[in-house]
C-alpha positions as CSV (number, residue, x, y, z in Angstrom):
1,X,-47.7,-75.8,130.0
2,X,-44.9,-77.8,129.5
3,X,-42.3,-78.8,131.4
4,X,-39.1,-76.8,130.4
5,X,-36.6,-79.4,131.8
6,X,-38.1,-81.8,129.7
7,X,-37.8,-79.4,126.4
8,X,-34.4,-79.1,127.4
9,X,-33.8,-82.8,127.5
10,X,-37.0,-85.2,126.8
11,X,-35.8,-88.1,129.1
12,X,-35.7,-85.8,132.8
13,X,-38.8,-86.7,133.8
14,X,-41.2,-89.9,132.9
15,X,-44.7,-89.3,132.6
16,X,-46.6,-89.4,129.7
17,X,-49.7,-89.7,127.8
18,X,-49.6,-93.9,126.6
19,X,-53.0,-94.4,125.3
20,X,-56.8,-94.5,126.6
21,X,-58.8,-97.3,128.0
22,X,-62.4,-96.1,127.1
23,X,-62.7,-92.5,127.7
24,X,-60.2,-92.3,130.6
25,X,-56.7,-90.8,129.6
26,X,-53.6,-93.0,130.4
27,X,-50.1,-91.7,131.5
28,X,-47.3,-93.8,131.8
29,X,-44.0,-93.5,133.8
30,X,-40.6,-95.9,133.8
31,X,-37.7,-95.4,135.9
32,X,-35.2,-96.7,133.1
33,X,-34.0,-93.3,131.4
34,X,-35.5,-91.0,134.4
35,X,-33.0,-88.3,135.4
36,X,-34.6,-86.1,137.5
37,X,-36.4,-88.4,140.3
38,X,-35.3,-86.1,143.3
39,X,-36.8,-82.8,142.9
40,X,-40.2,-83.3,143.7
41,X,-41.2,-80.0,142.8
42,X,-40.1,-80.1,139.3
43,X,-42.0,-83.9,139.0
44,X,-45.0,-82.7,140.0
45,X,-44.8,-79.8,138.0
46,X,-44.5,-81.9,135.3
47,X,-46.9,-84.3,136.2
48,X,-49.6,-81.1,136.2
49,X,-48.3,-80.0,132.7
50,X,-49.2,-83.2,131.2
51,X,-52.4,-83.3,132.9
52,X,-53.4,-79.8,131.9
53,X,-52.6,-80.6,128.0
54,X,-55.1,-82.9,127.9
55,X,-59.1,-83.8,128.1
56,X,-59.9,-85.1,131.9
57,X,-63.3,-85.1,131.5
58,X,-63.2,-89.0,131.1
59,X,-60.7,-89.3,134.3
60,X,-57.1,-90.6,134.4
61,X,-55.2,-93.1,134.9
62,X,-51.8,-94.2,135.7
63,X,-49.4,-96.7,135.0
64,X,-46.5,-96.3,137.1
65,X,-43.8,-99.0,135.6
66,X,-40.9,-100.0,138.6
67,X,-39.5,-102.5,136.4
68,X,-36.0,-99.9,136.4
69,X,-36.6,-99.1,139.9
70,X,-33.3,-99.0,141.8
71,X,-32.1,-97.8,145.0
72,X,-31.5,-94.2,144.2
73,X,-35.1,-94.4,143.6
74,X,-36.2,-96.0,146.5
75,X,-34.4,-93.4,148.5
76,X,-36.1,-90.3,147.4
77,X,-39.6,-91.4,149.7
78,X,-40.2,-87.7,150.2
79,X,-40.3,-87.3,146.4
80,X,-43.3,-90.1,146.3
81,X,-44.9,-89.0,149.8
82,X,-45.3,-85.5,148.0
83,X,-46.7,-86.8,144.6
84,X,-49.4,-88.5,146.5
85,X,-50.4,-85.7,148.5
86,X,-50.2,-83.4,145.3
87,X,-52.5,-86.4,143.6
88,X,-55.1,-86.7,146.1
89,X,-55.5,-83.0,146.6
90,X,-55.6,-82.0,143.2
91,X,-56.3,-85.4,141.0
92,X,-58.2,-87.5,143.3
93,X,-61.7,-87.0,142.0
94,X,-60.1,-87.4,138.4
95,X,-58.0,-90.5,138.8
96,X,-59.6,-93.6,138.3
97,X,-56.4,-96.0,138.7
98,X,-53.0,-95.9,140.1
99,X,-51.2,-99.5,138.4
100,X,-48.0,-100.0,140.0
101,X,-46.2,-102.8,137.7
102,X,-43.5,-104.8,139.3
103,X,-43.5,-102.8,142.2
104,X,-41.8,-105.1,144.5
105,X,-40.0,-102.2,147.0
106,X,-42.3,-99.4,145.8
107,X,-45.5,-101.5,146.4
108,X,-44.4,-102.2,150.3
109,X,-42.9,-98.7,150.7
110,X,-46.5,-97.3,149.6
111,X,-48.7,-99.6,151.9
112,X,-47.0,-98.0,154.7
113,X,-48.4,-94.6,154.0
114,X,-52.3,-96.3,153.2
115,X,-53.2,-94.5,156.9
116,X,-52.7,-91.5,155.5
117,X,-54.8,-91.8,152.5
118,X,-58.1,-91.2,151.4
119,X,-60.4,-94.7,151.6
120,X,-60.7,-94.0,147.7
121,X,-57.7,-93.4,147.1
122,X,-56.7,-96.4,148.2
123,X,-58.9,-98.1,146.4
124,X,-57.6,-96.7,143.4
125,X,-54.0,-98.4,143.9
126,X,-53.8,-101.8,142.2
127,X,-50.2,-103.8,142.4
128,X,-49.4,-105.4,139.2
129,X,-46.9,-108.0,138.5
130,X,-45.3,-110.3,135.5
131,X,-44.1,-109.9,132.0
132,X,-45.4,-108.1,129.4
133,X,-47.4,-110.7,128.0
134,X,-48.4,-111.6,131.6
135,X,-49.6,-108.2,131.9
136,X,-50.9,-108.3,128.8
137,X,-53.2,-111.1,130.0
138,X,-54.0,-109.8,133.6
139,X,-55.4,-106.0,131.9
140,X,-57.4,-108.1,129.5
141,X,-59.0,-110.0,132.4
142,X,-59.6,-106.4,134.2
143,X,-61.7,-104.9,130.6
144,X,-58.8,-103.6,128.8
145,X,-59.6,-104.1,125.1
146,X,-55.9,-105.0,123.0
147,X,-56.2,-102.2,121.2
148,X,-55.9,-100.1,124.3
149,X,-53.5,-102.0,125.6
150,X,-50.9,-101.9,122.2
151,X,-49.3,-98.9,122.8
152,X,-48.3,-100.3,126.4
153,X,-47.2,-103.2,125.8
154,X,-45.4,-102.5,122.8
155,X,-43.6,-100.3,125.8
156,X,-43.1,-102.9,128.0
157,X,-41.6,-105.4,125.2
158,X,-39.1,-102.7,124.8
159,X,-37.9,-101.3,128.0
160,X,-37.9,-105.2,129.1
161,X,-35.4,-106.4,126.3
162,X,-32.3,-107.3,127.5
């Protein structure tokens, strides 16, 4: 179903089918236009929306852009402790990659909650830094073929113009 909010007004939440690297479904999310990053019932009612609109049988995957990240963000941890619990108990045997770009904050925020996860799930966290084309480079290094990775980079190039 999807998210009424976002019908409403398209830029509430982030989180959206980017593209597909092999079989495997890939959502992306940007803090840059993001309205709604406190109410972290609505997010993860949104987040299962998407999820449900589309084929899982290959698994998903995540690309969780911080670029835009701010402190209004940052301070919202019990939207972000309640996503991950909502991920691992309902997406954790689907998702096959968590890539959190540019983290910086967000990246040493989440290690502190790592007890509390899932050995897998864990594993499934990969911190990700540069520019696009830096990016670019690293995703190709980790099997990514360019085709799969157009449509996010092509993202990146934008919401990184100054």
């Amino acid at each position: 179903m999807a998210c009424v909010a976002c019908q409403t007004d398209p830029s509430t939440h982030s989180f959206e089918r980017i593209t597909s690297h092999g079989s495997t479904s890939v959502f992306y999310t940007s803090f840059k236009n993001t309205k709604d990053y406190s109410n972290a019932t609505a997010i993860i009612n949104h987040i299962r929306g998407e999820l449900d609109r589309v084929d899982l049988s290959g698994g998903w995957g995540w690309i969780l852009n911080c670029k835009h990240m701010s402190m209004k963000h940052i301070v919202q941890m019990q939207v972000c402790i309640g996503i991950i619990r909502f991920l691992q108990s309902e997406y954790n045997g689907s998702l096959q990659f968590l890539y959190i770009v540019n983290g910086g904050a967000m990246s040493t925020a989440l290690k502190a909650f790592y007890p509390f996860l899932s050995k897998g799930f864990v594993q499934k966290i990969h911190n990700l830094r540069g520019s696009a084309l830096e990016l670019f480079d690293t995703l190709i290094g980790m099997g990514w073929s360019k085709g799969d990775l157009a449509p996010f980079v092509t993202r990146l190039q934008r919401e990184y113009a100054v």
